[in-house]
N, C-alpha and C positions, 0 to 999 in steps of 0.2 A: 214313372220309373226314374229314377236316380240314376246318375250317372258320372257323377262328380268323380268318384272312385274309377271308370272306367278311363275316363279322360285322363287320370295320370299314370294309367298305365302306359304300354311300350307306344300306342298310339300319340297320345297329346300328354306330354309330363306334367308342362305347368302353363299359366300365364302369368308372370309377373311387372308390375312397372313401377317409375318412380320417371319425374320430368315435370315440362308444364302442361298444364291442361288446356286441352282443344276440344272442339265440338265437332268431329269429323264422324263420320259413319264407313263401317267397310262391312260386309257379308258376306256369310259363306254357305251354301247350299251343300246338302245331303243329298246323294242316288245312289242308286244300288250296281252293285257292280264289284270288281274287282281297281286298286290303287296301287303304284309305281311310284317311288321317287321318296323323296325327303327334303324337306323343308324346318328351317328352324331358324329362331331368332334371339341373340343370346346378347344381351346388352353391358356393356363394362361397369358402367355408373350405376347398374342398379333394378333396369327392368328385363325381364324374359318373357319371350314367346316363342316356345317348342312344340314343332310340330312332328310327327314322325309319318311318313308314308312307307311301309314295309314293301319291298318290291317280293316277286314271288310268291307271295301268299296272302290270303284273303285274311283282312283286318277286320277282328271280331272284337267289334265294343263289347258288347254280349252276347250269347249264343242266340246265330240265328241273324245275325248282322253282318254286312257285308257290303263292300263299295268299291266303286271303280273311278275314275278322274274325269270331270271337266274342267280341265285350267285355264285360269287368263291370271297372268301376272302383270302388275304395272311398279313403276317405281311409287314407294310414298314415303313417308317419315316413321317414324314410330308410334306403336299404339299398346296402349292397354285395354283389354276389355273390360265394359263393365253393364253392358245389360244387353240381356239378348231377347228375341223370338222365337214363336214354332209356330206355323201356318200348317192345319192339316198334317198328310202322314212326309210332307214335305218340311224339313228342317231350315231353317233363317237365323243364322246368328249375329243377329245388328248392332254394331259397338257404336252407339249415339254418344256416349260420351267416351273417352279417352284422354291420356297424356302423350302429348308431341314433342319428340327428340329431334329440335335440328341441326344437331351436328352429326349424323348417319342416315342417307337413305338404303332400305332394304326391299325385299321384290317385295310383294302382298300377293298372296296366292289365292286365288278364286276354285275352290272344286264344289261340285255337289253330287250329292251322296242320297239314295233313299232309302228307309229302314222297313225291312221285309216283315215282322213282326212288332215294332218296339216304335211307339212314339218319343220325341224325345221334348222332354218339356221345359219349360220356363223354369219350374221349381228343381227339378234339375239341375240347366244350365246356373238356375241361383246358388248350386253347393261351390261352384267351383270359384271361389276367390281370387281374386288380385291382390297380390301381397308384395310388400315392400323386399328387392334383396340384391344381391348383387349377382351378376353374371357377365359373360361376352357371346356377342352373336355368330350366329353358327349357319350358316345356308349352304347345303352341300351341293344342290341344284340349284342354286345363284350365284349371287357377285359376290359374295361375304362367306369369308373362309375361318376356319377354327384358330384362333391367337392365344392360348393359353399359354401361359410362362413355360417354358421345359422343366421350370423348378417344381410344379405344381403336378407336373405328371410324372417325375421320377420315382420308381416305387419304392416307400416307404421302405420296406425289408433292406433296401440298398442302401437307404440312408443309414440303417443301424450298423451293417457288415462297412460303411464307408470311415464309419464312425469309431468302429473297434476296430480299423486297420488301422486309424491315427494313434488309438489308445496304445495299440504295439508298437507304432516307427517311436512312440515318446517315451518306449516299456523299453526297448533294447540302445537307443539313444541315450536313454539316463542308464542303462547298464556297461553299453563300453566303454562310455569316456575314463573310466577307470583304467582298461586296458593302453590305452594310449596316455593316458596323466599319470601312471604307476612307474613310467620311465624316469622321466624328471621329478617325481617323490621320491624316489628309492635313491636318488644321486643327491637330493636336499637332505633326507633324513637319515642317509646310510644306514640301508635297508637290506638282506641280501636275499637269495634268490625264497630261502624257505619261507622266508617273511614276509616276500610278496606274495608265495604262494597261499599263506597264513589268509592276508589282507583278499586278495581275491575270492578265496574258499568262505569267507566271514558273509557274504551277502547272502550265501545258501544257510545257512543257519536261520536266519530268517524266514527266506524263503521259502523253506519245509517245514517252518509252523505254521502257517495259515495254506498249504495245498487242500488238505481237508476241511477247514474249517470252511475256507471259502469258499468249495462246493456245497455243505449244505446251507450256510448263510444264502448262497444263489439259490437253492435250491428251495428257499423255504420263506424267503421275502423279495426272491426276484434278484435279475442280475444288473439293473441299474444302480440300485442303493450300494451293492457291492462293489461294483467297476469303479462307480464314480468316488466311492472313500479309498480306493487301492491307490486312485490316479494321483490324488490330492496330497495322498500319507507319502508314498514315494517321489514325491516333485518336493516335497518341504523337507525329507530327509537329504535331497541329491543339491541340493541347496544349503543345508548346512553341514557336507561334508568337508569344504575347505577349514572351515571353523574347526571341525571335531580334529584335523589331522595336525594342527597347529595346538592343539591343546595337550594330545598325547598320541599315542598307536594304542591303548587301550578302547577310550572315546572314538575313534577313529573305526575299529572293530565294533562299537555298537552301532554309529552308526549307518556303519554298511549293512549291520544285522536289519536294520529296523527299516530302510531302504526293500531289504530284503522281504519283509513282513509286509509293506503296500502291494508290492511285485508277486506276492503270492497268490493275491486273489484272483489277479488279471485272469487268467486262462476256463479255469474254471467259472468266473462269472461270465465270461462270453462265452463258455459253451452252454452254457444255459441259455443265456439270450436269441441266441441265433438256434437251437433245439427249438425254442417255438415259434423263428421269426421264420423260417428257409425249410422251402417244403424240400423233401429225399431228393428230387431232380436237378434242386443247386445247390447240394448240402458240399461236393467238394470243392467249389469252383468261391463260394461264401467263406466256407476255411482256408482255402488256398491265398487266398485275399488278404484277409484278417493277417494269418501268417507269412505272408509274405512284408505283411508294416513290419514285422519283426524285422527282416532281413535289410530292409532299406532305411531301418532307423539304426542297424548295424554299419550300411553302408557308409548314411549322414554321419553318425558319430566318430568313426573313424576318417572317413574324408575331413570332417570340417574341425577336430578337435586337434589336428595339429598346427592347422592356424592359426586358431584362436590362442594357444598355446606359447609359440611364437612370438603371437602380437600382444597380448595381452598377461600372461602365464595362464599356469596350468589352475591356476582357481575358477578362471570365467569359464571354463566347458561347465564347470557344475551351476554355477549361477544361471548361463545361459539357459541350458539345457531342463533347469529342475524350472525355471520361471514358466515355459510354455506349459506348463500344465493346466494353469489358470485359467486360460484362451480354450483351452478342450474342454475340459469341467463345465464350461457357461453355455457352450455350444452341447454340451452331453445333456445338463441338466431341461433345455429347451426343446431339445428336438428327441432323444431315447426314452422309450417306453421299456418294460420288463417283457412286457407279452402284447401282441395283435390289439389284442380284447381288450386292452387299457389304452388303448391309443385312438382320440376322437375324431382323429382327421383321417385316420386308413378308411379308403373306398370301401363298399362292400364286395367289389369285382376280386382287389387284393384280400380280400380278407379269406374271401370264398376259396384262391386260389393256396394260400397259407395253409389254411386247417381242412383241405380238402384233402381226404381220407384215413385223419386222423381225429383219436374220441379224447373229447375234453375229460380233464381231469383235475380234480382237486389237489391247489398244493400238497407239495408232501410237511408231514406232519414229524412223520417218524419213518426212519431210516432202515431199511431191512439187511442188516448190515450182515447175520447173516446167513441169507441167502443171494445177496451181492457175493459174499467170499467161495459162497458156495460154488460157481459157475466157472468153468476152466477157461471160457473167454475171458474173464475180467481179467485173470491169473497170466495169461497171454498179452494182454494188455501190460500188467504191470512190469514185469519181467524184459519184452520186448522194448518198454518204454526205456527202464533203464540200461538195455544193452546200447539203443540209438543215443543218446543224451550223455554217454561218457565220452565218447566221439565228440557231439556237436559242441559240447561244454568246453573239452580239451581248445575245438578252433578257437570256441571265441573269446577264450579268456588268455590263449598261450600265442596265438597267431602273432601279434606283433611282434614279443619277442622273440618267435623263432624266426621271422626275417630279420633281425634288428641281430641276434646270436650268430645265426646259420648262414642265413645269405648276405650280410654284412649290410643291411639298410640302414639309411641313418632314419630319425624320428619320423620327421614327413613324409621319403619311403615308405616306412611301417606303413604308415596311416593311409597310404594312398592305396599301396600292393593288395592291402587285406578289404579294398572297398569291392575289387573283381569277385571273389567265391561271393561275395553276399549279393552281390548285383547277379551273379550266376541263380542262386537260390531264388531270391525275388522273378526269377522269369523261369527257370523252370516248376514255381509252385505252382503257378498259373498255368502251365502248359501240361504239368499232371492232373489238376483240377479239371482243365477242359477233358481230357481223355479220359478220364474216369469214369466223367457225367456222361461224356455220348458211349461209353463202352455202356455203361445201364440202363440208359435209353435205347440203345440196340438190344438190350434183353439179355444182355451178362449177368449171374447173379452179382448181388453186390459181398458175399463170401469169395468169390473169385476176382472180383475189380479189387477188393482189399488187399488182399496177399499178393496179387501182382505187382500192385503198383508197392507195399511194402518192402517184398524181395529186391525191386529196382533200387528203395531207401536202404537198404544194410548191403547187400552184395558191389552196387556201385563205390559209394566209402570207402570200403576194405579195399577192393584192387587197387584204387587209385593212393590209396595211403601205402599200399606196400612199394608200387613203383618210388615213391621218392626219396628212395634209400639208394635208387641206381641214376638219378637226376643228378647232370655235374654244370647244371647252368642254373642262375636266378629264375631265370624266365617259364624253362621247364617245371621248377617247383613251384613256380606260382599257378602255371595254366593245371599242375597234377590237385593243388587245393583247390580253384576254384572245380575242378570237371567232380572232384570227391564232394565239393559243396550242393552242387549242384542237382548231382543225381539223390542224394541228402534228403533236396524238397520234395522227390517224391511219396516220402513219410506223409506228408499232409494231406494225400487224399489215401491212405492206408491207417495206420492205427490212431493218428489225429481226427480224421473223421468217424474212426468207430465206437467211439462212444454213445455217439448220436444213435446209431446204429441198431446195438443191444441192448440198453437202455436208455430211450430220450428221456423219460420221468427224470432219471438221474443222472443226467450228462454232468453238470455239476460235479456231484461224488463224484461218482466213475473217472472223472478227468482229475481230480483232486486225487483220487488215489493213486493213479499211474504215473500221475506226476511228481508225486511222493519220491517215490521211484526213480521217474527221472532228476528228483535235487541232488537224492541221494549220489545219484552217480558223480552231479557236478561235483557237491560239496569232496566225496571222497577222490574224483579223480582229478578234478583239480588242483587238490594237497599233494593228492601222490604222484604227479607230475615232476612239481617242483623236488622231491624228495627221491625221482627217482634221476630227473637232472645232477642233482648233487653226486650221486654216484654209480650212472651211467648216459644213454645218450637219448638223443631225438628217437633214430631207429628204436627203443624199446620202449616209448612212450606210444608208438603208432602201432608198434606189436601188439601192446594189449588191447588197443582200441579195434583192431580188425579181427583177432578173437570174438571180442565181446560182438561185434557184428554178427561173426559167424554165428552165433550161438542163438541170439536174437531172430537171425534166419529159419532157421530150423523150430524154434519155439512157436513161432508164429504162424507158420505153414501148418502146422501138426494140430493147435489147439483154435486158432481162431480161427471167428465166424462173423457174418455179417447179417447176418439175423438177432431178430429180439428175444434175447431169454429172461428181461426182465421186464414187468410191467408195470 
């Protein structure tokens, strides 16, 4: 009877060794009975010997087998097996030859064991190999405890969500050092207010031609290839934008367009990514992360580009800031997979826990575009997108200069006042994330965790926008931005996460089209910002954005769902 195959099951996984060789013998007897405990021996340099003793339940080599412990443990060195015995229906397994490790002694554990139907033979014990490999020793009832790197057991899914939070702190850091360098441009180039809003509004031009495309480009070779051209195309643009604005303001508008055109893919190829990386139970808490680098590479950019500014002018925030791309892209290109199933170092523990109770499927080929247009969630989606995103566009592109206008900050002010709402958003994305995931995990549907926590992203804004029209201190208009920024993030476990939602196949699309959507609002509310500054105030620039709130409320309660209508 063979057994080789038994032996590496949950009972004995492997023996492996690598060392010098000694002529030692050690044995181990078989009896029948029921076994307690675990035992194992896990070598750094090279050799393994794993044993497993299941407590509670009777250990079946094969059916019909069964054992209980006689132990004696003594201290020895290390060994590898490599030939054994079997006397009668009693088992002897005699390691006469071996390799000895003396730089670790581990216990050697003596049981025996007898087998009730099944002899167990020499030809047998012959399948199971000693092979060369690397491990560390493991004795949970001895003196040697588990030493594996923490790096080694971080789960992989983490590493890719760890990995596109960087992609954002470097997506929203090369997006507002503009806001904070458009101050001192506009005073070098006598610039005025509509031509900065000109210059501002020129990155979404960009930006809204690859929302689409870089949905289905993710969607149809993966969202690695994607992320990592979006990362590299916008860090070589934000790098030679001090050049293009010294050359002309035509040059200068390409390229922020084309800055624009890297930046577009980002969103949409990491929602494809994370669609197959993050099973439904950490899908907000994974986005809320991701989007929150947004928020904290808003906050670095704006904290750190007024010193640099300062010290250096206003050219090194773009040099700085477009050079780290480099450092991501080699860290992306090493360690990001598109999907699980491409990746050869994910355990089979995570993999199982990944694509457990979801059906594989074959890339998409062809787009069903539509019966995508067909469905009143998408329509929900896109609509609500663009009522949240003329708001959050207005902060992040006007914030400086309304304290630098309105509350009379000087440049460093600016930069420093407008780090609070985004330091507010970075923590409460996280904190709507968590309550999302435990409200689903308690048995909320996730059509009701969506629209809750969305209503809290458009109703929080609008109050807190309308108060600062009755605000007669700095201070109060700064705590009224951040508390409107903040309740902001809870967007990210509401319409941010549902794409995943109604269609994962298409997370990609689906987030490519809403976000359409939301350029759109940049591009036109942040023109008509400026244009509506020129001939009227603050007050009616937050008027329209808590409208458009309103409206995005109601749309979103009525038509969306958090179920899948697409497959």
């Amino acid at each position: 009877m063979a057994i080789g195959s038994l032996i590496c099951s949950r009972n004995f996984d492997s023996f492996v060794g690598s060392g010098k060789v000694c002529h030692q013998e050690q044995s181990i007897s078989y009896h029948k009975g029921e076994l307690s405990g675990i035992a194992a021996a896990r070598f750094p340099h090279g050799s393994f010997f794993y044993q497993k003793f299941h407590s509670r339940m009777a250990i079946a080599f094969t059916p019909g087998f069964s054992c209980s412990p006689f132990i004696q443990q003594k201290n020895i060195g290390r060994y590898e097996c490599s030939s054994y015995s079997s006397v009668g229906n009693w088992c002897q397994l005699s390691k006469r030859q071996c390799r000895h490790f003396d730089y670790v002694k581990v216990n050697r554990t003596r049981a025996y064991y007898k087998s009730e139907e099944y002899d167990i033979t020499d030809a047998a014990l012959d399948s199971l190999k000693c092979t060369e490999g690397s491990a560390e020793a493991v004795l949970i009832e001895g003196n040697l405890q588990e030493t594996s790197p923490w790096w080694q057991q971080f789960p992989k899914r983490w590493v890719i969500v760890l990995l596109c939070f960087c992609a954002f702190l470097l997506c929203n850091m090369d997006r507002v050092n503009m806001s904070i360098a458009i101050l001192p441009m506009s005073q070098e180039f006598n610039w005025n207010s509509a031509t900065v809003g000109l210059i501002q509004s020129s990155f979404f031009w960009g930006y809204l031609m690859t929302q689409i495309l870089g949905g289905i480009w993710a969607d149809k070779i993966g969202g690695k290839l994607v992320l990592g051209f979006g990362v590299v195309w916008w860090s070589v643009a934000t790098v030679l934008t001090p050049i293009a604005a010294r050359i002309g303001l035509p040059f200068l508008l390409m390229m922020r367009a084309f800055m624009g055109l890297g930046e577009g893919v980002a969103m949409p190829a990491m929602n494809n990514i994370l669609s197959k990386w993050i099973p439904v139970s950490e899908r907000s808490r994974s986005l809320a992360l991701v989007y929150s680098g947004m928020y904290l590479g808003s906050v670095t950019g704006l904290a750190v580009s007024p010193i640099l500014i300062h010290k250096f002018g206003w050219p090194s925030v773009f040099y700085l800031f477009g050079s780290l791309g480099s450092i991501w892209f080699a860290l992306w290109l090493r360690k990001a997979y598109s999907s699980p199933k491409d990746d050869p170092e994910l355990s089979a523990q995570e993999e199982k826990l990944i694509l457990w109770g979801s059906t594989s499927k074959e890339p998409v080929s062809v787009i069903p575009w539509k019966l995508i247009l067909s469905k009143a969630p998408v329509w929900a989606l896109i609509i609500s997108h663009f009522c949240h995103n003329w708001g959050t566009f207005i902060l992040l592109t006007w914030m400086p200069t309304y304290y630098n206008q309105v509350l009379k900050f000087n440049l460093t002010e600016s930069g420093l006042f407008c780090v609070l709402p985004w330091l507010t958003m970075a923590l409460f994305a996280n904190i709507g994330g968590w309550i999302a995931d435990t409200l689903v995990s308690k048995g909320l549907s996730i059509t009701a965790v969506r629209k809750i926590m969305q209503s809290i992203g458009f109703l929080g804004p609008a109050f807190f926008l309308t108060q600062l029209s009755h605000v007669r201190t700095p201070a109060m208009a700064v705590l009224c931005m951040a508390c409107s920024q903040g309740s902001d993030a809870f967007s990210q476990s509401g319409l941010y996460s549902n794409h995943q939602d109604i269609g994962p196949r298409y997370a990609g699309v689906l987030l490519g089209l809403s976000n359409t959507a939301g350029v759109l609002a940049g591009v036109f509310g942040t023109a008509a910002t400026g244009y509506i500054l020129q001939r009227g105030s603050w007050d009616d620039v937050f008027k329209v954005a808590v409208v458009l709130y309103i409206i995005g409320t109601l749309v979103w309660n009525i038509f969306s769902t958090g179920e899948k209508v697409l497959d």
